[in-house]
PAZAPA-4460 file (N, C-alpha, C; in steps of 0.05 Angstrom, whole numbers, plus 32768, in hexadecimal, padded with zeros to 4 digits):
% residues 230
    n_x    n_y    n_z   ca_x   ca_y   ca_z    c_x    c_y    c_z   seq   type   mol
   81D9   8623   7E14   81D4   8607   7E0C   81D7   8604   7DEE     1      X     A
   81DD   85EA   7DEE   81E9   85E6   7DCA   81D4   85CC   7DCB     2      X     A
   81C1   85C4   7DAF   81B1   85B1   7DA3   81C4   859E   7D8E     3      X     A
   81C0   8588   7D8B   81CF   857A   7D79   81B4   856F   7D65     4      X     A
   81B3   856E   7D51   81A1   8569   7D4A   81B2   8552   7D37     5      X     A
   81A2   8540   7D37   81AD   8529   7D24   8194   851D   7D11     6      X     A
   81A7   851B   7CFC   818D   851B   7CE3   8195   8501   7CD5     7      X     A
   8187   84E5   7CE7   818F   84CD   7CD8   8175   84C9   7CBB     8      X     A
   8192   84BE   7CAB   817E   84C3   7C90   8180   84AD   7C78     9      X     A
   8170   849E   7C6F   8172   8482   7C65   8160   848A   7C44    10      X     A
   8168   8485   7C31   8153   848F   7C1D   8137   849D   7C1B    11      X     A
   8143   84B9   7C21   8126   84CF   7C2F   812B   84E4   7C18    12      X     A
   812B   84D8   7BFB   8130   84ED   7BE8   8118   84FA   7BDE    13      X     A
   8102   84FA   7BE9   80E2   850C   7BEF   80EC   851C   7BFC    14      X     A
   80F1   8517   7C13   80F2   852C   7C31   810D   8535   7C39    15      X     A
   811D   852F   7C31   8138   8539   7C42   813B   855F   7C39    16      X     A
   8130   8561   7C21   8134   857E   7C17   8129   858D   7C2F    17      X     A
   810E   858B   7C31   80F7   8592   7C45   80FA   8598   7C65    18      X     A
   80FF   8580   7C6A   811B   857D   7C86   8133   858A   7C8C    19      X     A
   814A   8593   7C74   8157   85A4   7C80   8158   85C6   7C7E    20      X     A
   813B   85BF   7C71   812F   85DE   7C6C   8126   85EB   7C85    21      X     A
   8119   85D3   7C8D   8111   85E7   7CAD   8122   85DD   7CC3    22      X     A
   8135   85D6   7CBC   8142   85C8   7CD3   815A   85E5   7CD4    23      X     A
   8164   85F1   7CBE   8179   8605   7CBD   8169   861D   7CC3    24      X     A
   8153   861F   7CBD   813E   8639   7CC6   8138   8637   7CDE    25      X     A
   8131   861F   7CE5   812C   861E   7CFE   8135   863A   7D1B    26      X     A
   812C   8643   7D25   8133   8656   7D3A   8133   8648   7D54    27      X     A
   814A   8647   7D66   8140   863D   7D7D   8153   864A   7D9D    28      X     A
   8141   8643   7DB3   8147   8658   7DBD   8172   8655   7DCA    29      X     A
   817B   863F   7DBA   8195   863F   7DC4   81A1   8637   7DA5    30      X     A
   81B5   862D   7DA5   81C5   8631   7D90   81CB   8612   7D81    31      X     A
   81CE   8609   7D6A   81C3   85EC   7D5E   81DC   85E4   7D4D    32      X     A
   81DD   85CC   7D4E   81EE   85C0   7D37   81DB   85AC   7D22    33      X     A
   81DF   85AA   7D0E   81D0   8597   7CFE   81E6   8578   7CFD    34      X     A
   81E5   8560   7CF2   81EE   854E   7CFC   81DE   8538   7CE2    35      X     A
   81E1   8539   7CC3   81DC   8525   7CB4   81EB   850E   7CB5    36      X     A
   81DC   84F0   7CB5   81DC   84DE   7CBB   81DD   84D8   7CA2    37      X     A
   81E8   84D2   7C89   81D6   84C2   7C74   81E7   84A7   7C75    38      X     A
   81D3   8493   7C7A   81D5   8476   7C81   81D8   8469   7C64    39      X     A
   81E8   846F   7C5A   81E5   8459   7C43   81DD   8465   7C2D    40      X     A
   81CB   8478   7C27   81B7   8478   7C12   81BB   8468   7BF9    41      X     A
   81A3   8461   7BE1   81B1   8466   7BCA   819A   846D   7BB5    42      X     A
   818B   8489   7BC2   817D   8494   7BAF   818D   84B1   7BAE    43      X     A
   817B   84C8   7BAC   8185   84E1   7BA9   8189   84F1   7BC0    44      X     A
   8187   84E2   7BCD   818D   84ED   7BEB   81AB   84FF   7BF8    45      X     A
   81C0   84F2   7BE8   81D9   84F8   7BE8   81D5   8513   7BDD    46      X     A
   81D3   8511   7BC4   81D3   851F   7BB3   81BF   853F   7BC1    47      X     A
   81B1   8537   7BC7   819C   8554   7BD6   819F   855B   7BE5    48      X     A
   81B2   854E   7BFB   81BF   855A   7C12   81DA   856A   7C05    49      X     A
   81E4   8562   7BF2   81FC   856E   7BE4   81FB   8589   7BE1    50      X     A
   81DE   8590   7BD5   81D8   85A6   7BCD   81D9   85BB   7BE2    51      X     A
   81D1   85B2   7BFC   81D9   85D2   7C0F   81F9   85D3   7C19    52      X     A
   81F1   85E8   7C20   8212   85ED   7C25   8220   85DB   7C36    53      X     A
   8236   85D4   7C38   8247   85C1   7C4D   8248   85D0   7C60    54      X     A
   8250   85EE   7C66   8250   85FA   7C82   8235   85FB   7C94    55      X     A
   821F   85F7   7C86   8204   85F4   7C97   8200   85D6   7CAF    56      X     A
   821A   85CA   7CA5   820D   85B0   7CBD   8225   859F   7CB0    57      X     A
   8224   8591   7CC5   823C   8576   7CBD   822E   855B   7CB7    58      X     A
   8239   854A   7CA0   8237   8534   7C92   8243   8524   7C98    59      X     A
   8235   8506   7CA1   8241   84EF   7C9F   8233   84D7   7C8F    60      X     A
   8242   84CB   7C8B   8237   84B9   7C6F   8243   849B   7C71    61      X     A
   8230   8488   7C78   8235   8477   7C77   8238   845F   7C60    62      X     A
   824D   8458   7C5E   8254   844E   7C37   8234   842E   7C35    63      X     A
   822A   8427   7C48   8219   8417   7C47   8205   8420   7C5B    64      X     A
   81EA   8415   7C59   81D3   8418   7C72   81DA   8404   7C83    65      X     A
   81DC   840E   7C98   81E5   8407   7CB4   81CC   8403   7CC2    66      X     A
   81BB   8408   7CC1   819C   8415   7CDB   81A6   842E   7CE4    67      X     A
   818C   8434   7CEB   8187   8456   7D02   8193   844E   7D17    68      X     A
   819D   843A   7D25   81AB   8432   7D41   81C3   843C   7D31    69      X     A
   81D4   8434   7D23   81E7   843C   7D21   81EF   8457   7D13    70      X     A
   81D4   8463   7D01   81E3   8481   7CF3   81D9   848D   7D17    71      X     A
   81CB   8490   7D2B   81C9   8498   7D42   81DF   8499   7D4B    72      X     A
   81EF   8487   7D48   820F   847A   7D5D   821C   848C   7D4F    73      X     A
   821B   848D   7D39   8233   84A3   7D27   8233   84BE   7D33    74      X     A
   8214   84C9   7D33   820D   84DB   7D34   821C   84E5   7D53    75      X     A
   8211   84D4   7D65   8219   84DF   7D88   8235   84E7   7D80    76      X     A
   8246   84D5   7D7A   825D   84D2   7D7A   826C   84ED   7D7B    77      X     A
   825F   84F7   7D59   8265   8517   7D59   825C   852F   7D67    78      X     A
   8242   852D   7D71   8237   853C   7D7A   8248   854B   7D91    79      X     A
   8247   8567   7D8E   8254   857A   7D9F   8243   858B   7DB6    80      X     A
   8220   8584   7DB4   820B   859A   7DC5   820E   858D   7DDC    81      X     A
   81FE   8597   7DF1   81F3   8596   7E08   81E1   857D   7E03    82      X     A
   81D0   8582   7DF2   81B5   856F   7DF2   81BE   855A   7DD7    83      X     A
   81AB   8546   7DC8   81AD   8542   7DBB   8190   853B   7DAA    84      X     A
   8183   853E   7D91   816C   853B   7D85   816C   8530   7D6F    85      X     A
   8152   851C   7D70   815C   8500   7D57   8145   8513   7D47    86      X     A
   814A   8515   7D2A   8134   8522   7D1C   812F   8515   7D02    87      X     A
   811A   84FE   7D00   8118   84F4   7CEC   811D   84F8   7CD6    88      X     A
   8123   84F0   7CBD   8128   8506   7CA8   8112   8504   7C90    89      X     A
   80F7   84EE   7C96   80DF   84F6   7C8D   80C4   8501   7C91    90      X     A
   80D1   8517   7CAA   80BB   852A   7CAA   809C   851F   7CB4    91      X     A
   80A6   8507   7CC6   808D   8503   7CDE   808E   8514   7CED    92      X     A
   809E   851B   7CF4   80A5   8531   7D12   80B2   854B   7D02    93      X     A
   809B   855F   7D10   809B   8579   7D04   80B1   8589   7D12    94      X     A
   80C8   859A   7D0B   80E1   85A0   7D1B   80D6   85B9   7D21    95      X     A
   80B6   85C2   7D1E   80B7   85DD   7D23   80B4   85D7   7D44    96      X     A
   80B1   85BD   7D4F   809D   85B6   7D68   80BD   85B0   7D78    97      X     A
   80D1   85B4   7D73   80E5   85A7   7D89   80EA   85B7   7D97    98      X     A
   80DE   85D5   7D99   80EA   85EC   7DB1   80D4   85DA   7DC1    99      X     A
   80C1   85CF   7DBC   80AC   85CA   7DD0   80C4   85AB   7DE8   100      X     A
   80D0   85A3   7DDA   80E2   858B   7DE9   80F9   859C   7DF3   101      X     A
   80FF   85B4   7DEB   8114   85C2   7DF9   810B   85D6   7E13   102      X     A
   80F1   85E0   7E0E   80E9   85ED   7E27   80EA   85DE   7E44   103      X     A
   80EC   85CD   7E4A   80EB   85BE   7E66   8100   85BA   7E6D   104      X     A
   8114   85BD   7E55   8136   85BD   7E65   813D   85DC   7E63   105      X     A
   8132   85E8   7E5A   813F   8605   7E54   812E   861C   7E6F   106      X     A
   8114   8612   7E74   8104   861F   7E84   8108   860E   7EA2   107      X     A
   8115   85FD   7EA8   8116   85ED   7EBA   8128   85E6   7EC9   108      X     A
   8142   85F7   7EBB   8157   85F4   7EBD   8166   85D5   7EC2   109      X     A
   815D   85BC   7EB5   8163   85A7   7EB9   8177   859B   7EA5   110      X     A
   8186   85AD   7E95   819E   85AC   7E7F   81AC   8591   7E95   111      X     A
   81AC   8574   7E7F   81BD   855C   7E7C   81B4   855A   7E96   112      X     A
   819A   855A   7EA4   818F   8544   7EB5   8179   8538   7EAD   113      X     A
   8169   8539   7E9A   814F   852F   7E8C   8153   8531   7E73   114      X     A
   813D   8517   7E67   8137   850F   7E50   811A   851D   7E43   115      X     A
   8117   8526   7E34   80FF   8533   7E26   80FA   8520   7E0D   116      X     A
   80DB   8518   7E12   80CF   850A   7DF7   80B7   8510   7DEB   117      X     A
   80B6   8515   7DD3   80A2   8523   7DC6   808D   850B   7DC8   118      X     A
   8070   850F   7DCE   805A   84F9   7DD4   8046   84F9   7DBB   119      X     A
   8043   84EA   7DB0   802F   84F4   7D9C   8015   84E9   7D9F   120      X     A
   8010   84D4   7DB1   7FEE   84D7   7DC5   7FF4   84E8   7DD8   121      X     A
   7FF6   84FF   7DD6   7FEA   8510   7DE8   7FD7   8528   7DD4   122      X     A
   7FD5   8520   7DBF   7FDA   8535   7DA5   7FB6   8535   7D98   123      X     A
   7FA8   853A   7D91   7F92   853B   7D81   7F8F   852D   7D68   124      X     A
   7FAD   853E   7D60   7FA5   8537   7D3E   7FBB   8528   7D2F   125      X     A
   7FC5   8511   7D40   7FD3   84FA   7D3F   7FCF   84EF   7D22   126      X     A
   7FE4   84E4   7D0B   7FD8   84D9   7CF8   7FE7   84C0   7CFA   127      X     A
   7FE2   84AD   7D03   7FEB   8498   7D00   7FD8   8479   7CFE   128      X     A
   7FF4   8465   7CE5   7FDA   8454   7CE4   7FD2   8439   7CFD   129      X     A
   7FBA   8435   7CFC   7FBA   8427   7D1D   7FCF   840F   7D1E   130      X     A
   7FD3   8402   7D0A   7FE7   83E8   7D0E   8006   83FA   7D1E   131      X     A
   8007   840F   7D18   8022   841A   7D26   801C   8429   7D3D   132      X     A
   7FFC   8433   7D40   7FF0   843C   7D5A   7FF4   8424   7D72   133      X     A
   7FEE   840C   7D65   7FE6   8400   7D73   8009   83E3   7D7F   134      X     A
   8013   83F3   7D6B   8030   83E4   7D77   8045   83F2   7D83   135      X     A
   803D   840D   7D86   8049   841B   7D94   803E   8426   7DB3   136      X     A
   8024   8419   7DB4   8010   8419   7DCA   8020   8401   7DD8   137      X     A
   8027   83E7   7DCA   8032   83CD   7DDD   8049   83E0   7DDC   138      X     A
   805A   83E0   7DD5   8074   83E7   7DD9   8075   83FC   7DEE   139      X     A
   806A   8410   7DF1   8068   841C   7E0E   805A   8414   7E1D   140      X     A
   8046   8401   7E24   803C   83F3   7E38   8051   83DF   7E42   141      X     A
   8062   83D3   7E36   8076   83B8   7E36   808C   83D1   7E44   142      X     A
   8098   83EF   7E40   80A7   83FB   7E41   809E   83F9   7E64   143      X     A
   8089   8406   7E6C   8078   8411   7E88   807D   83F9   7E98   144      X     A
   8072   83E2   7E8E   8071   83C1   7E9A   8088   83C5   7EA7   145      X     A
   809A   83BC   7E94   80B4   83AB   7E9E   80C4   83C9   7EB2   146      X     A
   80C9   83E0   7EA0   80D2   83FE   7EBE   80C5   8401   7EBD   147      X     A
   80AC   83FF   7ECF   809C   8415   7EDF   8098   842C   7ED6   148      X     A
   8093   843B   7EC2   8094   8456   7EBA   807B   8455   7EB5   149      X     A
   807B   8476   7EA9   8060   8481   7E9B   8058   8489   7E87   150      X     A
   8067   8481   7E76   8067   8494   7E65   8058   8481   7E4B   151      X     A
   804F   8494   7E3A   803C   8495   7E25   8048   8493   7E04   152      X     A
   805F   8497   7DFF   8067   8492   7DE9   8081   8491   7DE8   153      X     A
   8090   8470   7DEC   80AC   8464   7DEF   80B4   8466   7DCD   154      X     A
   80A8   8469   7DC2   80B1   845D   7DAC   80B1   847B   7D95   155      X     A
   80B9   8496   7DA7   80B3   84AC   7D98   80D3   84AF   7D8A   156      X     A
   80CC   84B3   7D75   80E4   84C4   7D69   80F3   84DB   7D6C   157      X     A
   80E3   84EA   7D81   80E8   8502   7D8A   80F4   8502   7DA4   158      X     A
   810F   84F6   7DA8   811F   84FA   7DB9   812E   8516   7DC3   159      X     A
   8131   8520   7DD9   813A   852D   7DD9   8159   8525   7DF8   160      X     A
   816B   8525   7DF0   8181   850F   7DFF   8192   8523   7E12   161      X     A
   819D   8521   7E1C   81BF   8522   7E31   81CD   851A   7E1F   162      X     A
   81DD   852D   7E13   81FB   851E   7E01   820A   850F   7E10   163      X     A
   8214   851E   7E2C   8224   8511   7E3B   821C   84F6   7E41   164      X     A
   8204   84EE   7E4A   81FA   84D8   7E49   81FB   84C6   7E35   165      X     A
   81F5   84CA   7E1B   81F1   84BD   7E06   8211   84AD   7DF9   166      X     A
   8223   84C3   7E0A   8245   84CA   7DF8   8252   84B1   7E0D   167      X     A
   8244   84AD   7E24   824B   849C   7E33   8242   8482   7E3A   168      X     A
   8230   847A   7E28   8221   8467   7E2B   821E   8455   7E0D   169      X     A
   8224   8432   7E1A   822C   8427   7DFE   820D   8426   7DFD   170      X     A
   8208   8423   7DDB   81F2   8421   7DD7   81F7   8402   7DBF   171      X     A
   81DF   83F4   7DBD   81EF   83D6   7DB1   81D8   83D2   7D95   172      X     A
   81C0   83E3   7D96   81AF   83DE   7D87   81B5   83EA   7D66   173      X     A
   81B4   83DE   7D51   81B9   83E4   7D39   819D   83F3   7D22   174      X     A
   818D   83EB   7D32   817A   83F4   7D1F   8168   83FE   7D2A   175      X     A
   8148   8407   7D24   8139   8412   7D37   812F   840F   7D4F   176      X     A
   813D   83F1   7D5F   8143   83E6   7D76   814F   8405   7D8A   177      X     A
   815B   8413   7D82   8169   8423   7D8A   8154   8436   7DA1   178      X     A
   813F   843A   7D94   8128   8449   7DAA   8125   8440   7DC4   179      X     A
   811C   842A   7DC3   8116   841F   7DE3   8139   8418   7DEF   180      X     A
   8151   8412   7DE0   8161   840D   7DF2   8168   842A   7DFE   181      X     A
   8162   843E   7DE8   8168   8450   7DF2   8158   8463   7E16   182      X     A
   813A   8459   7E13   8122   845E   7E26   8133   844D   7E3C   183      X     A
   8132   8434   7E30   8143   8427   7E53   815C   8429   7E5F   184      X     A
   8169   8434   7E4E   8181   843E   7E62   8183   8456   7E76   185      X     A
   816C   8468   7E5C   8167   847D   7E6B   815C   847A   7E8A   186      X     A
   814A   8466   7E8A   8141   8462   7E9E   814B   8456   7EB0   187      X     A
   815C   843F   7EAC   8168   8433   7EB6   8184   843F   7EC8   188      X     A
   8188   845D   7EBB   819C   8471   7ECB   8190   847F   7ED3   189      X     A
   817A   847D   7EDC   816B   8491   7EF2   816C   84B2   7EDD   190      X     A
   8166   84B8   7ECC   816A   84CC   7EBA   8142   84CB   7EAE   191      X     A
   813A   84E4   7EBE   8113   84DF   7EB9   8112   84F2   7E9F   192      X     A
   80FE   84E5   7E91   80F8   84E9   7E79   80DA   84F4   7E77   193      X     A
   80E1   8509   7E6E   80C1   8521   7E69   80B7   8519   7E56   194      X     A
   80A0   8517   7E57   808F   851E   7E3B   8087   8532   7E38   195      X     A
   8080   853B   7E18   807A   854F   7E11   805D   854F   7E00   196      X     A
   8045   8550   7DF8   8044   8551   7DE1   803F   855A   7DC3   197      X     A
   803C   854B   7DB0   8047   8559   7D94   803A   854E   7D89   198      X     A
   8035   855B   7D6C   802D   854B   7D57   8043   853B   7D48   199      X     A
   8021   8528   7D34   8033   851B   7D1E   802E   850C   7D12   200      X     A
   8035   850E   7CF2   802E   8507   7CDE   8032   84F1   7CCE   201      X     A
   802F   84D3   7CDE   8038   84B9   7CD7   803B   84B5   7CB1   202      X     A
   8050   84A5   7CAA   804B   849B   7C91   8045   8481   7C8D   203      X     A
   8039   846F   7C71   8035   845B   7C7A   8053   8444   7C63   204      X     A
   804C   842F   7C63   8061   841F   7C56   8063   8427   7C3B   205      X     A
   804C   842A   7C29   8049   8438   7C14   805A   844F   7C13   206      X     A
   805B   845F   7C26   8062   8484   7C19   8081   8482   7C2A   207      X     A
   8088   8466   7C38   80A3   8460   7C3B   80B2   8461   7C55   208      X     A
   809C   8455   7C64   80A5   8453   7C82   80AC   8438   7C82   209      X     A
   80C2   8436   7C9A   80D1   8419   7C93   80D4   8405   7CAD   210      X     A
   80C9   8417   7CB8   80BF   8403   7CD4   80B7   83EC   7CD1   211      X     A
   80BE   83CF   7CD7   80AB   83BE   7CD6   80AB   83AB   7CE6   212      X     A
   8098   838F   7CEC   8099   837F   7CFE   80AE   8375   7D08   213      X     A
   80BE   836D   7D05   80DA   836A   7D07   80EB   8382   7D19   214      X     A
   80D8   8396   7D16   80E8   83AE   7D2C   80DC   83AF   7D42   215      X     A
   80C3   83A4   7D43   80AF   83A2   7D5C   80BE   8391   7D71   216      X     A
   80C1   836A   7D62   80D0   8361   7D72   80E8   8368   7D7E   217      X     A
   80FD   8378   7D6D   8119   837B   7D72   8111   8391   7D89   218      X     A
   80FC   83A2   7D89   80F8   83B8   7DA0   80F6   83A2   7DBC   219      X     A
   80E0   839B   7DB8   80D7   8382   7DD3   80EE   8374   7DD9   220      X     A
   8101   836B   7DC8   8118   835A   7DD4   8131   8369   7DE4   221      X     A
   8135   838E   7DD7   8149   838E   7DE3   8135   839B   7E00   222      X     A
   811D   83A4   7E01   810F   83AA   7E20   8117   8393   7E36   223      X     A
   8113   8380   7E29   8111   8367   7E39   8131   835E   7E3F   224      X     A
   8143   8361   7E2F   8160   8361   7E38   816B   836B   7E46   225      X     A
   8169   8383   7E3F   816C   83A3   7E58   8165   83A0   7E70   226      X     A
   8146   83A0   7E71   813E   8396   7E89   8146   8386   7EA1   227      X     A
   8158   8372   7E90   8166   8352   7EA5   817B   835B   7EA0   228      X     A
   8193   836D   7E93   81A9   8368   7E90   81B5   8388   7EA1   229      X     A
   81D5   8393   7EA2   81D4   83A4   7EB0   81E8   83B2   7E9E   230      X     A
***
């Protein structure tokens, strides 16, 4: 089995060093591609990804910010693994924890028939602040409502995908909309999605998280489109 790891990345000139430090150390039990996304930047971001070697992972660079829906779209595009893994590039989601989203396809033998998602209420030592606790609580309750499912955290970052699936499937969302269209297709192709869970280490608007109300709605609208449309 081959991992695709895709590293969408928008002005993360704190963290991107950090990120592909353990992302190239990383050990895992099959074989990995790295997959930089840089959306636009226009801090030092360019510039610090420059610094490791070009044979450690492949670069794509988008001449403007597009959204994470679209450096994602770039990303599939190229992607050559079996699986595919969205890996933030500010270090909410710890990459030492993704063999834990790879054991259920690797021990289960379910390679490109299931979805793996990292849960972070299932977790203890959750840091997140409640305005985003608590809109990612509707957003998977609104996810369960409308499909029937079970699951506990729609809105995780910690995807773990079917390339073939993903390589075949239009996806229409541009910006962080891209999560839930992504949860309901999955679902909507009969393709069951594991949870796992994981820690994690929320940031807030201050230290440069960019989530905002405006992404809540655009989530709820494309659930509710999906849902009626085919």
């Amino acid at each position: 089995m081959k991992l695709s790891i895709l590293v969408p990345v928008y002005n993360e000139e704190n963290t991107i060093n950090a990120v592909l430090i353990k992302l190239l150390s990383l050990r895992l039990p099959c074989k990995k591609e790295i997959i930089i996304i840089d959306d636009g930047s226009t801090d030092s971001t360019k510039a610090k990804i420059s610094q490791f070697p070009s044979s450690k992972f492949k670069t794509i660079r988008h001449t403007t910010n597009l959204g994470k829906g679209e450096a994602i779209k770039s990303g599939i595009k190229t992607a050559s693994g079996d699986y595919i893994l969205i890996q933030d590039a500010d270090l909410e989601y710890n990459p030492g924890e993704i063999k834990k989203l790879l054991k259920p396809i690797l021990s289960k033998g379910k390679l490109g028939k299931v979805a793996v998602y990292g849960t972070r209420f299932k977790y203890k030592q959750v840091k997140i602040s409640p305005i985003y606790y608590f809109g990612n609580m509707f957003l998977t309750f609104l996810t369960n409502f409308l499909y029937k499912t079970k699951l506990t955290d729609m809105e995780t970052g910690y995807k773990l995908l079917p390339t073939e699936f993903m390589k075949s499937t239009r996806l229409i969302s541009h910006y962080f909309d891209i999560e839930p269209e992504i949860t309901a297709k999955l679902i909507k192709n009969n393709i069951p999605i594991i949870e796992v869970p994981i820690s994690y280490k929320g940031r807030s608007h201050l230290a440069g998280k960019k989530l905002t109300i405006a992404d809540a709605f655009a989530a709820i609208k494309i659930l509710v489109y999906l849902k009626f449309t085919s």
